[in-house]
C-alpha positions in Angstrom: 0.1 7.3 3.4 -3.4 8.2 2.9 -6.4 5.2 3.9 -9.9 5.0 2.2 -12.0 2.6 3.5 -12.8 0.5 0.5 -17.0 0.4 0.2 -16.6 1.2 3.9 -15.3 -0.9 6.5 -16.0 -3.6 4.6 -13.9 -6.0 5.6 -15.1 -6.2 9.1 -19.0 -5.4 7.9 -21.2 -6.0 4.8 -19.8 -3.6 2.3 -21.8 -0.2 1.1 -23.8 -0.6 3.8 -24.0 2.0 6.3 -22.8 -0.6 9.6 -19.8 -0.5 7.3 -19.8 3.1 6.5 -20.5 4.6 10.4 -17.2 2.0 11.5 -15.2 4.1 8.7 -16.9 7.1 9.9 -15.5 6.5 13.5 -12.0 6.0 12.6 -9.2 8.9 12.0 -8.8 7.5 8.0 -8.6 10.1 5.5 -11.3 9.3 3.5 -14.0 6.5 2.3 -14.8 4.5 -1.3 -18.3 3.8 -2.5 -19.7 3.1 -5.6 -23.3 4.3 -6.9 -25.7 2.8 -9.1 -28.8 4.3 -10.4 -32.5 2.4 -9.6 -35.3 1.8 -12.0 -37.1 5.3 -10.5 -33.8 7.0 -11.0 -33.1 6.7 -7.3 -28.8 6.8 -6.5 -28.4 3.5 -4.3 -24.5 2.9 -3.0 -23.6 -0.8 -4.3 -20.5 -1.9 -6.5 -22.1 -5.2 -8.5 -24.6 -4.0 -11.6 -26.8 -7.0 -10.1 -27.8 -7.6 -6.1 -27.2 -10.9 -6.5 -23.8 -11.3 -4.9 -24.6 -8.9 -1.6 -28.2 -9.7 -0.9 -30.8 -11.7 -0.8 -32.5 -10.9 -4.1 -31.9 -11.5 -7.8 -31.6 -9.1 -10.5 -30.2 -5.7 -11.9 -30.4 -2.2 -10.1 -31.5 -0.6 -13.0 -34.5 -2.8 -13.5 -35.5 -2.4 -9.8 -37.3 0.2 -8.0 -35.7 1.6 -4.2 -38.8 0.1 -2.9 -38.2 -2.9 -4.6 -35.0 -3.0 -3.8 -35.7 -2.4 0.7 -37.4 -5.7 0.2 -33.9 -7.5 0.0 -31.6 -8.4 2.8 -28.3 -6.9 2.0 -26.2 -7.9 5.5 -27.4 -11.9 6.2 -24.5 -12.6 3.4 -21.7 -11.7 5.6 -23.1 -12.7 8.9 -26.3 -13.6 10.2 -25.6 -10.2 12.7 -26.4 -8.4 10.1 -29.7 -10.0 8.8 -32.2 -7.1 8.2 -29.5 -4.4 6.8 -30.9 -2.3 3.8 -29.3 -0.7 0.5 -28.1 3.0 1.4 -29.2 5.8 -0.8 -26.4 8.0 -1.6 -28.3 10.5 0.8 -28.0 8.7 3.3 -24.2 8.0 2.9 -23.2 11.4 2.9 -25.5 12.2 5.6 -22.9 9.6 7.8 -20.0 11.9 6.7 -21.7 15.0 6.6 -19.8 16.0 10.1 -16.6 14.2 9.4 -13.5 15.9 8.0 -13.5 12.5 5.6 -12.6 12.8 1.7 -15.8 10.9 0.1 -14.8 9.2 -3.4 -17.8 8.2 -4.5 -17.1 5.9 -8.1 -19.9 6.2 -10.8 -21.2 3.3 -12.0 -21.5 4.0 -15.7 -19.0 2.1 -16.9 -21.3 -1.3 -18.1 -24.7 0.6 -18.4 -24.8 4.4 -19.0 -27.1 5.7 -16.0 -28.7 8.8 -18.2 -28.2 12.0 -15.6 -26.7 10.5 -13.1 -23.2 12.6 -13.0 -25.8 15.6 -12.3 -27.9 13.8 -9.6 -24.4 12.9 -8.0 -23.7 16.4 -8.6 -26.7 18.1 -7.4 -26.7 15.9 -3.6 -22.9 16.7 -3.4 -23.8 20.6 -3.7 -26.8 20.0 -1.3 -24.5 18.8 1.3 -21.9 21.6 0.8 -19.6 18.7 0.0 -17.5 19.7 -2.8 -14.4 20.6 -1.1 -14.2 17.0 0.0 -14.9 14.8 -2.7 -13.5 12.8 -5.0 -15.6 11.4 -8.7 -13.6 8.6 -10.2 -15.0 6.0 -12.9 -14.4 3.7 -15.5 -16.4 5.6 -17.9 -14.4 8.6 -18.5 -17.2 9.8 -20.5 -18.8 10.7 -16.5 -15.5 12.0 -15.4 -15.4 14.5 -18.8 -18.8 15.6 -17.7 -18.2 15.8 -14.1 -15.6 18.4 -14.8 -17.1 20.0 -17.4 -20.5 20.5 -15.0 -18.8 21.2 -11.6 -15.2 22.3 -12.0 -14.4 22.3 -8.4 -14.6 18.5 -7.7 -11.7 16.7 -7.8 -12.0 13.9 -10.5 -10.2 10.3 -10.7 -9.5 8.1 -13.9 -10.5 4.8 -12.5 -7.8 1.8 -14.7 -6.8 -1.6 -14.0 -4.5 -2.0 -16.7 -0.8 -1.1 -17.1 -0.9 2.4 -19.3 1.4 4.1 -22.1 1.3 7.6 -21.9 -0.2 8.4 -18.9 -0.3 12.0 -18.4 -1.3 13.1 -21.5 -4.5 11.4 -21.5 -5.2 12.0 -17.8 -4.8 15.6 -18.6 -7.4 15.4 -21.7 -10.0 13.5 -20.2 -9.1 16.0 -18.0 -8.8 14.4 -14.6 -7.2 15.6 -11.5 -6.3 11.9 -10.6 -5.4 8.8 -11.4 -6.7 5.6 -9.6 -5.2 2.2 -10.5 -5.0 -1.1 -9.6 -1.6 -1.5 -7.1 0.0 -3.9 -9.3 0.1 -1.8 -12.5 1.3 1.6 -10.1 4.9 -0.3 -10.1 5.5 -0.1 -13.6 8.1 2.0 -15.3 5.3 3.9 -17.6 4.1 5.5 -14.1 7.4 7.1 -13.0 6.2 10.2 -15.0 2.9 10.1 -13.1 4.7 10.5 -10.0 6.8 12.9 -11.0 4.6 15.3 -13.1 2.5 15.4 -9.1 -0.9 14.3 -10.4 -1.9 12.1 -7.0 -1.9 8.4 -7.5 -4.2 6.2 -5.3 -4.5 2.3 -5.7 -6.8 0.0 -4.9 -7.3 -3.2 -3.4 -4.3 -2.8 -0.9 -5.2 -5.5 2.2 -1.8 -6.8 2.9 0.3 -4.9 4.8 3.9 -5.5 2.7 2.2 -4.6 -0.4 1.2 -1.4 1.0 4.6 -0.3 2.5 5.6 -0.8 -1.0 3.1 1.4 -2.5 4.2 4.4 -0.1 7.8 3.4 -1.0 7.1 4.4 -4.7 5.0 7.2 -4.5 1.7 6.0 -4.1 -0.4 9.1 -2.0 -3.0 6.6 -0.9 -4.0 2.9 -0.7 -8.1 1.9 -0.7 -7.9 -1.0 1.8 -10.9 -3.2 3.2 -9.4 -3.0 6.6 -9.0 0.4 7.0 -8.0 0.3 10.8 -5.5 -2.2 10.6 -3.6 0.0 8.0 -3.9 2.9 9.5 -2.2 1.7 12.6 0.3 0.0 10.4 1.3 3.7 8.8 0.5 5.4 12.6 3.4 3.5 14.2 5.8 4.1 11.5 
């Protein structure tokens, strides 16, 4: 069973921050989960909420705030006071943590409540910069991004991002296309996902935080679980 440390370690540390991402950086996980938003000044910042309301100290919507404006915020002091001070990451900075891993980066665009206009090139263009694209991952809601991720740079992997149970499956992950499918673990269980497994397109769920649900997600075919504690699952699958 492949582990992604869901926005990082972040069930130890503030998620999509980089304390959180350097703690998933250290361990021997496959890979990492962030999601990117784009800023007022068309700056890519790594947070999951469309507002900072929930993870800092601030009020408001990323797309109505500058980076600067954003800095001023307190993004750690939420989860513990050890944290006080911590800033929102850039998405340069993120990949900069992983440049010198072997770690598959799935980086989740934003899009899916407001459309961010060029940001699947921006993502695109850093990725490239980094000599990433062997080891990433796109996935999103908006498979409108996904479409143009694929159509724009072939060679990165792409992920339907659903929470809902699906008819059909395969035929519409192959027309978005995708290469992918991410889902939330309950739905990976029922029957319409048998032909998921076995037509080989990798399946990957998310939340997974309890260990019996994800021994049950390996037992059906499941290639990898996003967990907020990436270390305790990976020594749950290590001493298997």
């Amino acid at each position: 069973m492949d582990i992604f440390a869901h926005r990082g370690a972040s069930g130890t540390f503030p998620e999509n921050t980089i304390p959180a991402f350097k703690e998933a950086a250290s361990l021997p996980i496959h890979g990492v989960e962030f999601d990117v938003h784009m800023t007022a000044d068309h700056e890519l910042v790594v947070i999951h909420d469309e507002k900072i309301n929930r993870t800092s100290n601030g009020k408001g919507y990323v797309k109505d705030l500058t980076l600067e404006e954003l800095r001023t915020f307190d993004f750690g002091s939420w989860f513990a006071p050890e944290f006080k001070g911590t800033t929102i990451p850039t998405l340069r900075e993120v990949l900069e943590v992983f440049q010198s891993t072997e770690h598959v980066i799935n980086i989740e665009l934003k899009s899916d409540i407001f459309p961010y206009d060029g940001m699947v090139q921006q993502v695109i263009e850093l990725i490239e910069e980094y000599q990433l694209t062997a080891r990433v991952i796109l996935s999103s809601f908006d498979h409108g991004a996904i479409q143009l991720s694929k159509q724009l740079a072939p060679a990165i992997r792409t992920a339907t991002l659903f929470m809902e149970v699906l008819v059909n499956p395969v035929n519409y992950i192959r027309s978005v296309p995708a290469d992918d499918l991410h889902i939330l673990f309950p739905a990976a269980v029922r029957p319409s996902m048998r032909e998921v497994f076995e037509s080989g397109i990798p399946v990957r769920t998310f939340t997974v935080n309890d260990e019996q649900y994800a021994k049950y997600m390996q037992q059906v075919g499941v290639q990898a679980i996003f967990t907020d504690y990436p270390e305790k699952m990976y020594t749950l699958f290590a001493e298997q």
